[in-house]
N, C-alpha and C positions, 0 to 999 in steps of 0.2 A: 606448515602452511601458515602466512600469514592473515592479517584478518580481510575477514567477507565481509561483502556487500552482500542484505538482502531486500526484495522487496515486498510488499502487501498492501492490501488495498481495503475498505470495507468487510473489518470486520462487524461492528456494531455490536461492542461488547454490554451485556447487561439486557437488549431491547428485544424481547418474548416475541413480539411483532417480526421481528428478519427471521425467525425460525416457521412462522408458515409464510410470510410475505414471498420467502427467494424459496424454498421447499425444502432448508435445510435438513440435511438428517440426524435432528438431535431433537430429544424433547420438550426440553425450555432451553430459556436461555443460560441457566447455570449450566447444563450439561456442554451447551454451545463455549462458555466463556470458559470452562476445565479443557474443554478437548483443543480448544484455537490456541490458549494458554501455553498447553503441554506440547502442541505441534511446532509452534515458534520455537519452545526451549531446547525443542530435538534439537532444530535445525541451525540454531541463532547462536552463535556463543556468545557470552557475556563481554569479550573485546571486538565483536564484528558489530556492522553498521546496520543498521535496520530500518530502511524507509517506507514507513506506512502513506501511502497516499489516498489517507481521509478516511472519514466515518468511522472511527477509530470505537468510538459508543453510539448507542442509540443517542435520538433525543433526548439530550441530559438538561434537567432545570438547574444550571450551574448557580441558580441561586441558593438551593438549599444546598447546604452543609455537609448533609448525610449522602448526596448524590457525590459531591464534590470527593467525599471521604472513599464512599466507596468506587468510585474513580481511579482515586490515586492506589488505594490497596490493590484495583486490577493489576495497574500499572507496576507495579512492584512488585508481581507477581513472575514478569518476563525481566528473564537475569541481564537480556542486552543493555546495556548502560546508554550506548548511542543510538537513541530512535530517532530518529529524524523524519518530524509530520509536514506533508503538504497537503493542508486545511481540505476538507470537506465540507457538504452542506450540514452534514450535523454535529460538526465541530465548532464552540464556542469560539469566538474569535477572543478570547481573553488573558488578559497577562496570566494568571492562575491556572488558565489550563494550558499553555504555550509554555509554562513552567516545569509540568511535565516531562516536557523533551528537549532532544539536546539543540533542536530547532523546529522553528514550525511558520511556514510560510504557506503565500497563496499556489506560487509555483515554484519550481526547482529545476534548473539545466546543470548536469555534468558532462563530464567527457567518460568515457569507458575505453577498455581497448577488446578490439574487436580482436579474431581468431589469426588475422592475418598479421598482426603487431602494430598497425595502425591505432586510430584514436575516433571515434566517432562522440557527436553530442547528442543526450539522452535527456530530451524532454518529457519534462513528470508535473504531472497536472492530475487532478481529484477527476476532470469531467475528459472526454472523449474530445481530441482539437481532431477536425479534420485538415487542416493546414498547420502548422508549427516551422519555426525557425530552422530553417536549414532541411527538409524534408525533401528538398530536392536535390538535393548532396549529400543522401543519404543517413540523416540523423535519424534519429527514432524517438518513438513519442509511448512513454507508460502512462495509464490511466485507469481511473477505477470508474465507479458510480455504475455503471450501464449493468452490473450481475449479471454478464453474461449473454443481456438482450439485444447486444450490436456485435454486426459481422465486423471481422477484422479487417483491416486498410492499407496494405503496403508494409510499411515497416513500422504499425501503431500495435498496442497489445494492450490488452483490460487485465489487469492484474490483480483483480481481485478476489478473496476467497474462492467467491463462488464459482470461478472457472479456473482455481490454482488446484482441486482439491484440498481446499480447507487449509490448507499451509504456505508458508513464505515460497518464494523462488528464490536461486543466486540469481546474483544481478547478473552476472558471467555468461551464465548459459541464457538467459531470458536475452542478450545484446547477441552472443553467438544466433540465438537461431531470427534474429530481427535482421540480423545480417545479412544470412541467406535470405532472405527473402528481395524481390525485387522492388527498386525503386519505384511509386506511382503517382500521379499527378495527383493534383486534390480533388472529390469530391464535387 
């Protein structure tokens, strides 16, 4: 098999706080950043794509050194070489930390192909759009932030830990089953 595509959303590596804030079940956050770690490295290979879409760390004071340090050792801890970040709100918007991956921007549209051999576009954004490009022609829209606190919308899906079980999705199966789903107006 050639390389995968996978997605995640909101882990917020390092922040004691998303361990009772979202109710994860881990008891700090080292135990949270071993087991998120370990679950990408099942799933990720080191030549497949890996689109985190935000809050990749807690609030990080990307001005101290030792944050920045222990940052990048997270990060090198997951063997995937191509992460590709679409920024969150507690993501630095800085050249140093956008260095990190193999890209990192505010949003991100590809195409995927769908189960039928067609092609559809898959808008990925950090925050929940209820409208997006092409939504009534069947695109589909990934996004995080929400942990799980907003109902799903047509063909949109939260893709983040807290409603993935703790681990990435293929990008494959997460567009097969947005597919099935019906087209719906906006909001």
């Amino acid at each position: 098999m050639g390389r995968r595509r996978w997605v995640i959303a909101d882990t917020h590596f390092g922040e004691d706080a998303a361990v009772t804030t979202f109710r994860r079940p881990f008891g700090d956050a080292r135990e949270m950043d071993d087991r998120l770690v370990e679950a990408i490295n099942e799933r990720v290979g080191r030549g497949d794509e890996l689109l985190h879409l935000g809050d990749v760390f807690g609030a990080i004071d990307w001005e101290s050194r030792g944050a920045r340090d222990d940052a990048r050792r997270l990060r090198d801890r997951i063997r995937c070489r191509r992460v590709r970040l679409v920024l969150g709100n507690k993501d630095p918007d800085r050249r140093s930390f956008r260095g990190m991956f193999r890209s990192a921007e505010h949003f991100r549209s590809l195409r995927a192909e769908l189960p039928d051999g067609t092609r559809a576009r898959v808008v990925c954004c950090h925050y929940p759009l209820r409208q997006w490009r092409g939504m009534m022609d069947g695109a589909l829209h990934l996004h995080g932030h929400v942990h799980g606190s907003l109902a799903a919308h047509g063909r949109s899906m939260a893709v983040g830990i807290d409603c993935t079980a703790f681990a990435p999705l293929a990008l494959d199966e997460v567009v097969a089953a947005l597919a099935a789903r019906p087209v719906q107006p906006p909001l």
